[in-house]
N, C-alpha and C positions, 0 to 999 in steps of 0.2 A: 496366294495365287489360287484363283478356284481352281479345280479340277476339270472342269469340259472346257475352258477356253483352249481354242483351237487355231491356230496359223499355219502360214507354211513358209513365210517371208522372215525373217529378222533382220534388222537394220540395227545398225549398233556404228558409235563413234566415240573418238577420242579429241579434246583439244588439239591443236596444231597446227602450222603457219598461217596467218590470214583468216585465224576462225572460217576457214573455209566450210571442211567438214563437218563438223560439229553448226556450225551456223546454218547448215542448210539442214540437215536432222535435226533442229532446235524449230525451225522456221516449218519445217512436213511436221513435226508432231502436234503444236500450236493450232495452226490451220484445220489437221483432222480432226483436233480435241480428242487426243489419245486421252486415256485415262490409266492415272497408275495402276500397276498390277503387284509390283514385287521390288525390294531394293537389294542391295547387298551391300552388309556390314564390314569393309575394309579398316575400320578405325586404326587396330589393332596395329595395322602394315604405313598408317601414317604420320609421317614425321616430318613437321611445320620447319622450314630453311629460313622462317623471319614471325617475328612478333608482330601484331599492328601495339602502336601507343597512341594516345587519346587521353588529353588532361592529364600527359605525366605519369598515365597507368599503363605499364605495359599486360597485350592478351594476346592467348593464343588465336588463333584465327580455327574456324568450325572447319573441320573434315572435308573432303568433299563425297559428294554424294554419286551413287553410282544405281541407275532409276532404269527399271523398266515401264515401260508404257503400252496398252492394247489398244488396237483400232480393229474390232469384232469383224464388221462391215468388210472388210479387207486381208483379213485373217492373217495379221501385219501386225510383229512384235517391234519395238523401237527400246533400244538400251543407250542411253543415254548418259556419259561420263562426264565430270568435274575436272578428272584431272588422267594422264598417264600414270603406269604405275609399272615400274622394272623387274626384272628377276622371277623370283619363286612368286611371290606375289601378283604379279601380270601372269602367271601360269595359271594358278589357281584361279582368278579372275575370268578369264577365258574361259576356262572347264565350268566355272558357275554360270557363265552364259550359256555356254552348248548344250549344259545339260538341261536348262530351262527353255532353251528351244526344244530340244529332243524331245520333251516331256512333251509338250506342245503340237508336236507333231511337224516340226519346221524341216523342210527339206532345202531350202537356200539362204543363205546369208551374205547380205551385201554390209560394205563398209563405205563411212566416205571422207576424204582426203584431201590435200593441196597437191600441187607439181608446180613447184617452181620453174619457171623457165627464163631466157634473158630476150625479155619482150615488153613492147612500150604497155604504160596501160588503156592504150587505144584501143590497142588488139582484141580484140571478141574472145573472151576466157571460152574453151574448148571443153570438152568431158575426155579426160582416156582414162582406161580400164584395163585392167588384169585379173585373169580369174587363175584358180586353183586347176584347172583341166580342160584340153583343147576343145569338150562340147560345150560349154556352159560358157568359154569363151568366145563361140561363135554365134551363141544367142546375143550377147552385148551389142553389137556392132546397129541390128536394127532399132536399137532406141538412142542413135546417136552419140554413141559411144566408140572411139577411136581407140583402137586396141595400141598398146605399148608396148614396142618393140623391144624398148632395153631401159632398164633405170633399176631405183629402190625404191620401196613403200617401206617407209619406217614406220618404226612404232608399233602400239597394237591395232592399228587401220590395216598394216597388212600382215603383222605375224595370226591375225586370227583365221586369215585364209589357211594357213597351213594346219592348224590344230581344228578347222573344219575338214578339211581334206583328209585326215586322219580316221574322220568318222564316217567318209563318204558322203558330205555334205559338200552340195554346189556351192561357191563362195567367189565374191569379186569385191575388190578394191575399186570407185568410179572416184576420179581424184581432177578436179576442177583446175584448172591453168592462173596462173597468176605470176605477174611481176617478180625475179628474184630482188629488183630495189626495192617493193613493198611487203614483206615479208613479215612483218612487224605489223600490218596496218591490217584492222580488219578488212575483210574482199566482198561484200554481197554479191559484185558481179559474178565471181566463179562461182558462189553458193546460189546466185539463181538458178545457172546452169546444171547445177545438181541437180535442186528442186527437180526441173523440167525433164530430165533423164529418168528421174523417179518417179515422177505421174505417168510416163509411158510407160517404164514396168511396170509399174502398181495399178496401170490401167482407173484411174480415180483424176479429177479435177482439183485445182490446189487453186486457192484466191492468192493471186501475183501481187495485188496493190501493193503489200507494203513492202516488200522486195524490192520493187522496181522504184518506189519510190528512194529506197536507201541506198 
């Protein structure tokens, strides 16, 4: 990681219902053409639940990979995960992000997520939001973000608000609406709406084409 790169944003996601999250930070770093900056080596903490076989050969299948990415222009970190990861391990995991934002100079961190709800998939997928502290939650609202009254952010989409919040880091969970019958089914409709919540903070232009076409 050079040493002058400089941010104040981090965006960071994990797999989870509907490739919501992760789809729509997969889809903003693409289009910016972030470029790598830095990874972090988890090998060590990974242990494969299945083999692939292929002509009778069984393999293990490759690690997954956990990638940060810079967009200078923007001063916009993107951490980008393969997979969840539980326990002491999602601990340390998280402390390796903060502290690569810290370094950085990042003073907020957004994450991004699904919400199930029991809604047809007619319905216009919504954005709602929870931050770590009632100022930083009242900035949300003006980029279209519907504040959440009561629920859960699982995972590390929303335990990272807490070990940001720890360090006095602004931090929000924006978690795209989607079908609880398609839960299983990837969503671009809710990861559009991310997208679009996220060019208004990030204040930047994002090419929709291939979004909307999916």
């Amino acid at each position: 990681l050079s040493s002058d790169f400089q941010a104040s944003v981090l965006l960071a996601g994990w797999p989870g219902m509907g490739s919501v999250g992760v789809g729509a930070i997969d889809y903003l770093r693409r289009k910016l053409d972030a470029k790598p900056l830095a990874n972090v080596d988890m090998l060590e903490y990974f242990t494969a639940d299945a083999v692939g076989g292929e002509d009778g050969i069984a393999r293990l299948p490759d690690a997954p990979t956990h990638i940060f990415y810079g967009v200078p222009e923007l001063e916009l970190i993107i951490f980008q995960s393969e997979a969840q990861i539980g326990g002491t391990p999602g601990i340390e995991l998280m402390d390796h992000i903060l502290d690569l934002g810290e370094k950085c100079g990042v003073d907020t961190v957004l994450t991004c997520a699904s919400y199930i709800m029991p809604v047809s998939h007619k319905e216009p997928a919504q954005v709602l939001g929870v931050a770590n502290n009632a100022e930083f939650r009242d900035e949300l609202n003006p980029h279209g973000v519907e504040i959440l009254e009561q629920g859960l952010v699982s995972g590390l989409n929303g335990l990272l608000l807490g070990f940001a919040g720890a360090r006095s880091l602004n931090a929000a969970c924006l978690m795209g609406t989607m079908p609880q019958y398609a839960a299983t089914i990837p969503n671009p409709k809710a990861s559009r709406e991310l997208v679009r919540v996220l060019e208004r903070f990030l204040n930047c232009d994002v090419d929709m084409d291939e979004i909307n076409e999916a």
